[in-house]
C-alpha positions in Angstrom: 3.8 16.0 6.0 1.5 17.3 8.6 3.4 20.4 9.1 2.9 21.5 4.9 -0.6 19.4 4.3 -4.4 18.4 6.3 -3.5 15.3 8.1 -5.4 13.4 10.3 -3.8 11.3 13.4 -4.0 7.9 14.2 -2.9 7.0 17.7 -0.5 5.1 19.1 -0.9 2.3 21.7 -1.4 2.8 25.5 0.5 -0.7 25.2 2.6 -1.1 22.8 4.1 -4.4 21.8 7.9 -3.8 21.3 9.0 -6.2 18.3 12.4 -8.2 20.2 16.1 -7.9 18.5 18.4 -10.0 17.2 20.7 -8.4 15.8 22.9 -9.3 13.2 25.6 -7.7 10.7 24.3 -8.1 7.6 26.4 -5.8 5.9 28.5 -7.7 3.7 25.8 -10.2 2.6 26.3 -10.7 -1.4 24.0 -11.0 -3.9 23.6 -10.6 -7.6 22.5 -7.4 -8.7 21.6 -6.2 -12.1 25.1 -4.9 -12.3 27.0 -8.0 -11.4 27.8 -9.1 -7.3 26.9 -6.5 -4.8 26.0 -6.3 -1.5 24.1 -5.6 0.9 25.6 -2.0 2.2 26.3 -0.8 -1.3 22.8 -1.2 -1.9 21.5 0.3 1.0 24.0 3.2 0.2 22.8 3.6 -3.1 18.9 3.7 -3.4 18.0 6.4 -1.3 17.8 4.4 2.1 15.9 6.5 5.0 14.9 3.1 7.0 15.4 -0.4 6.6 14.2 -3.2 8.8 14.6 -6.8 8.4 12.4 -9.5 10.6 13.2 -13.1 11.0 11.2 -15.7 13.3 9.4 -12.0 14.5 12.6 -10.9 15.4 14.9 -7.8 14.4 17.6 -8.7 13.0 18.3 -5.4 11.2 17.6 -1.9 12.0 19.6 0.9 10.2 18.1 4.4 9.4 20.0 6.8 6.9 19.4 10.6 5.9 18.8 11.9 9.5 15.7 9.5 9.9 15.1 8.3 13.7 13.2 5.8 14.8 10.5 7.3 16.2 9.9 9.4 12.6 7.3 8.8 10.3 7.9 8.4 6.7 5.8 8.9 3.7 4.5 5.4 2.6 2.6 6.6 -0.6 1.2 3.4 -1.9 1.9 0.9 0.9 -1.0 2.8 2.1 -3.0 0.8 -0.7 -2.9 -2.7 1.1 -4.1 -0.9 4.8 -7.7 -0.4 2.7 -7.3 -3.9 1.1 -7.1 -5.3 4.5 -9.5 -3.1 6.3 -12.0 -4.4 3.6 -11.5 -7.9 4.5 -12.2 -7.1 7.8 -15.4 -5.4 7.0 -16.7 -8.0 5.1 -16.5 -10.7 7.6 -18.3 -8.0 9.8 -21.0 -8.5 7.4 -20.6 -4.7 7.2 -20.2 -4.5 3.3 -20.3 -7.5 0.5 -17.6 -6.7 -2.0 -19.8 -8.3 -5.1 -21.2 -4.8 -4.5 -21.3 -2.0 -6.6 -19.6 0.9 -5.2 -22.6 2.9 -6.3 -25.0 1.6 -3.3 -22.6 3.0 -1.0 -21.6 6.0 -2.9 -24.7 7.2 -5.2 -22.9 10.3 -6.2 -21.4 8.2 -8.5 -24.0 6.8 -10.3 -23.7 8.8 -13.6 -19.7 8.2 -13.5 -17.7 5.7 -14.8 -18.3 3.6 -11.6 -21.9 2.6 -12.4 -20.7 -0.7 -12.6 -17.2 -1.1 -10.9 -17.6 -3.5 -7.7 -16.1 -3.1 -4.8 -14.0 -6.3 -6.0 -13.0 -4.8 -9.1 -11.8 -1.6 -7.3 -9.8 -4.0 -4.7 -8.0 -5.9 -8.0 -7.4 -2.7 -9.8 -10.1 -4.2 -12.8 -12.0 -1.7 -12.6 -13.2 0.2 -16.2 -12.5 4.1 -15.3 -10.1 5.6 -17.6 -7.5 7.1 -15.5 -3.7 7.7 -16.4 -1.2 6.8 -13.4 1.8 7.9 -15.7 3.6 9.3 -12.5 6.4 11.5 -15.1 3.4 13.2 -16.9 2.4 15.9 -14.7 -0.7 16.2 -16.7 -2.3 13.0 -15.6 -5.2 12.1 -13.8 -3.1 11.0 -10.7 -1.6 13.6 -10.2 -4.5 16.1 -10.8 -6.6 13.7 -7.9 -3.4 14.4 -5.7 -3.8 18.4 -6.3 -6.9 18.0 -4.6 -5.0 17.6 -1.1 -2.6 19.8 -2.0 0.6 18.2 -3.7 0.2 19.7 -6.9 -0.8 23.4 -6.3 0.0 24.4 -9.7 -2.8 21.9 -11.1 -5.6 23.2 -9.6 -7.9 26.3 -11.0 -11.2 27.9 -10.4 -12.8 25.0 -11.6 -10.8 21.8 -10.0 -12.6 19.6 -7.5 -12.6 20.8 -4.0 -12.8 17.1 -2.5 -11.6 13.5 -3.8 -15.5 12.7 -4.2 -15.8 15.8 -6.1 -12.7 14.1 -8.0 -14.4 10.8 -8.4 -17.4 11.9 -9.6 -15.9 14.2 -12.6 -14.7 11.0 -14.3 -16.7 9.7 -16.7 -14.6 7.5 -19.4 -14.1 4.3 -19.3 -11.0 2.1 -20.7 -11.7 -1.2 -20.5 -14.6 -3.6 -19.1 -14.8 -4.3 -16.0 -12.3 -7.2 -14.8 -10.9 -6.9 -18.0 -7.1 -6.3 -17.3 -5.3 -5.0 -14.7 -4.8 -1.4 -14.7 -3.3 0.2 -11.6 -5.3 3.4 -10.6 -5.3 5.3 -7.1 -8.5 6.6 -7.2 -10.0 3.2 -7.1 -8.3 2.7 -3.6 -10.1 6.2 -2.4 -13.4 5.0 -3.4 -12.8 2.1 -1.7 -11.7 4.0 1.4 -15.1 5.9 0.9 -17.2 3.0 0.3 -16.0 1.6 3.9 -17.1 4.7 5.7 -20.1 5.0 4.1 -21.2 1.3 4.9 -20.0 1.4 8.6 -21.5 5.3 8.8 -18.3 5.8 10.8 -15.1 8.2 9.7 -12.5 6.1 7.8 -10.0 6.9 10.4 -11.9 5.4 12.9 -12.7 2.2 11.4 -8.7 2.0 10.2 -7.7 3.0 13.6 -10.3 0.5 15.7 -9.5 -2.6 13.7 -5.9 -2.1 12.8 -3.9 0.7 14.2 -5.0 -0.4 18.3 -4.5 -4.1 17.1 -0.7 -3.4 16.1 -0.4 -2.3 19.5 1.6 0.3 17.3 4.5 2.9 19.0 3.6 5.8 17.3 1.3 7.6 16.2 0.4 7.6 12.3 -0.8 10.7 10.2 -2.6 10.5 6.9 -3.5 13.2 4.6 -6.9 14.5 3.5 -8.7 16.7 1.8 -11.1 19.9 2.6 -13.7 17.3 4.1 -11.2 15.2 6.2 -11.7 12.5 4.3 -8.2 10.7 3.9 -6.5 10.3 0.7 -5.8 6.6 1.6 -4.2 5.9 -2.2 -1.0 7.4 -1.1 -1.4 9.2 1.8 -0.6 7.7 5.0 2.5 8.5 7.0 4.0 5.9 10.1 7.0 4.5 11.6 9.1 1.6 9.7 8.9 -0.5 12.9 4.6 0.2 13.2 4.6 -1.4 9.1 7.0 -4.3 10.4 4.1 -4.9 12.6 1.7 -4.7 9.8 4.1 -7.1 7.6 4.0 -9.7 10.5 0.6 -10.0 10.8 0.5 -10.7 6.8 2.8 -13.5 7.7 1.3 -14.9 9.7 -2.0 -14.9 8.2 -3.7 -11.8 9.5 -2.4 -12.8 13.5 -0.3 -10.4 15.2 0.5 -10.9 19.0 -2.1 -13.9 19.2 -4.9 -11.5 17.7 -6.8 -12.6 14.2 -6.8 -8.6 13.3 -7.8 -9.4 9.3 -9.5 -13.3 9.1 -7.0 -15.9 7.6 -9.3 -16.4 4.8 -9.1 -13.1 3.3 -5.2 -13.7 3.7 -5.3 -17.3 1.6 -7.3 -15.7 -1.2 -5.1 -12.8 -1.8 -2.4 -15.2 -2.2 -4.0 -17.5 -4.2 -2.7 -18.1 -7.5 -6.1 -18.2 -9.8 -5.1 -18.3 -13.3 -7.5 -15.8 -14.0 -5.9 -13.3 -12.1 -2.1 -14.3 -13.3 -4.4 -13.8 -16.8 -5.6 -9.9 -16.4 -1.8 -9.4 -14.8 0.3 -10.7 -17.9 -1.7 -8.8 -20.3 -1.0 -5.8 -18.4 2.4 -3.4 -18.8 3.3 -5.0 -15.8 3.4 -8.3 -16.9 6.6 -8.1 -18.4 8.2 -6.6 -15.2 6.8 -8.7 -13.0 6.4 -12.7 -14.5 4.2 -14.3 -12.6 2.7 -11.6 -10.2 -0.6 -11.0 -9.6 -2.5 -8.4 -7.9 -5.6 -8.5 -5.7 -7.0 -6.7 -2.2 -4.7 -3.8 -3.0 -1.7 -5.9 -3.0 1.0 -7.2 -5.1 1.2 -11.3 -5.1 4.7 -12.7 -5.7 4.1 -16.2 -5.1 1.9 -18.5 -3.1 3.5 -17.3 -0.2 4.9 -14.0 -1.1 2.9 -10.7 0.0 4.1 -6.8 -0.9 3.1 -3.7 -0.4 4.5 -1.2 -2.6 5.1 3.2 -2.9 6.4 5.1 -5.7 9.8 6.6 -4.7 11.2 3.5 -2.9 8.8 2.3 -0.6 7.7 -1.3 0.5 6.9 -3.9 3.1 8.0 -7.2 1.6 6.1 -10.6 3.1 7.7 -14.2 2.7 5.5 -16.9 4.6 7.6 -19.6 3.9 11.0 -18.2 5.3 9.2 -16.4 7.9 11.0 -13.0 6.7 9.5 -9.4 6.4 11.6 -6.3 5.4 10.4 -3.0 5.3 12.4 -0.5 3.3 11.8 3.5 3.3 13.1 5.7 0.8 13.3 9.1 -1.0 14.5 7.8 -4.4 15.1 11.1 -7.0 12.1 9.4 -9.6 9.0 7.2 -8.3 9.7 4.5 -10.4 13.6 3.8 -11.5 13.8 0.5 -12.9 17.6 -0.1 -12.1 16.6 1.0 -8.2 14.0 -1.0 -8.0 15.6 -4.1 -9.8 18.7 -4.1 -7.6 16.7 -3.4 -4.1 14.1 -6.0 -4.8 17.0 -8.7 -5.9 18.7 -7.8 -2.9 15.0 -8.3 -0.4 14.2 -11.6 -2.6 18.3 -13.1 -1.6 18.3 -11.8 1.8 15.0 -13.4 2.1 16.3 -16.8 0.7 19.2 -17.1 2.7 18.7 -15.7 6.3 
């Protein structure tokens, strides 16, 4: 990414903490897919694998990397990238350095005559948020992927008069959809306001605060890039770019309730109410389109809920970093799938993370 778009580096540990192995061969382990029995290789082989790491007890057990992927390479994470904010939030707040009953406007005035006048910085973290702003990632015309032309992904979107900057971009939208905390409605630009919202309430670059009380904390292996616009500001919706073993280390300290190598990195309590299942927020998720997809869910702090003890992150085109607390389990899959969002992918690969995590 960095060598075609802005990025900006984080880096990696003086120290790193090397994750120990186990390893075991996983290859024929069955399950049922959407298809009838499978297994584990055929899926691999089939979705577009670049990386695919499986933890158990904080140990790898798994480590396979397809499509000329190495270890040491960073991969695109797109929206995993969404749940580093919700967690960098956490910490802030228990810093006493922002109070997410806030409105985003008394960090970020420029938005004042937007559709943010009354978006809080809670509403942006569950996606509740009013703005109207289509995230139909197969319709080039909407407003995601106009937001992304503003770093540079969508060249052929942008003219004389398109925003030079994602504030710019924030600032030019002005209808609303819904009231606030209304539904759930999954919008990227909500996680870049968050993202500016931090640095303006720490007055410290958003790279800085993500790499001070996360990136150093991982005691991560390599370094991580994430892209940006004209101002260096990062485009923290879909953006950042890091190793699969670095997000294994992000996955274990969601497991274990924000620890990671005997260091509280985000405080347990932010942890317990992501995963708490209120019925107000299994509510706004039912009545959303991805209610019917995913029974049961619920989003909140830039992550998807599966359970009272089920955490992931999720990227269009294959990406995720899936957290099971009760079965001690994380698995971190990379891909390049040919369409972000293919339902018969994503079905099979998720039935396959949900029965490996069941049965290790």
């Amino acid at each position: 990414m960095s060598s075609i778009f802005k990025t900006v580096k984080l880096s990696k540990s003086d120290d790193p903490f090397i994750i120990p192995k186990n390893i075991l061969n996983l290859d024929s382990f069955e399950f049922d897919g959407l298809e009838g029995k499978t297994n584990l290789r055929e899926m691999l082989d089939s979705s577009y694998t670049d990386a695919f790491v499986i933890l158990k007890d904080s140990n790898i057990i798994f480590e396979e990397y397809q499509n000329e992927m190495k270890d040491n390479d960073l991969h695109l994470m797109n929206s995993v990238s969404k749940s580093f904010v919700g967690m960098l939030i956490g910490i802030l707040e228990n810093k006493a350095k922002l109070n997410t009953k806030d409105k985003v406007v008394q960090y970020i005035p420029e938005l004042q005559n937007s559709a943010f006048q009354r978006t809080t910085i809670q509403h942006a973290l569950d996606m509740t948020a009013a703005v109207r702003f289509t995230e139909d990632y197969n319709d080039s015309s909407s407003e995601f992927w106009h937001e992304a032309a503003v770093v540079g992904w969508r060249p052929d979107l942008k003219s004389e008069v398109s925003p030079t900057n994602l504030l710019e971009f924030m600032a030019s939208l002005k209808e609303t959809s819904q009231k606030e905390f209304e539904i759930f409605d999954y919008r990227t630009v909500l996680t870049n306001i968050l993202a500016l919202a931090a640095e303006r309430s720490c007055q410290v670059k958003f790279q800085d605060l993500l790499q001070t009380f996360i990136w150093d904390k991982l005691k991560t292996e390599h370094d991580a890039q994430i892209v940006s616009d004209g101002n260096d500001f990062l485009y923290m919706g879909a953006g950042m770019n890091a190793s699969a073993r670095d997000l294994a280390k992000f996955g274990l300290m969601l497991m274990n309730n924000g620890t990671f190598n005997d260091t509280q990195i985000v405080p347990e309590s932010w942890i317990k109410s992501t995963l708490e299942e209120s019925a107000e927020y299994k509510n706004i998720f039912s009545k959303s389109e991805y209610g019917l997809r995913l029974p049961g869910f619920h989003y909140k702090n830039q992550t998807w809920v599966g359970g009272p003890e089920t955490m992931i992150c999720i990227g269009i085109y294959g990406q995720a970093i899936y957290v099971d607390q009760k079965n001690k389990v994380v698995i971190v899959k990379l891909s390049s799938h040919p369409e972000p969002d293919d339902p018969l992918i994503l079905g099979n690969t998720f039935l396959g993370i949900t029965a490996l995590s069941e049965n290790l």
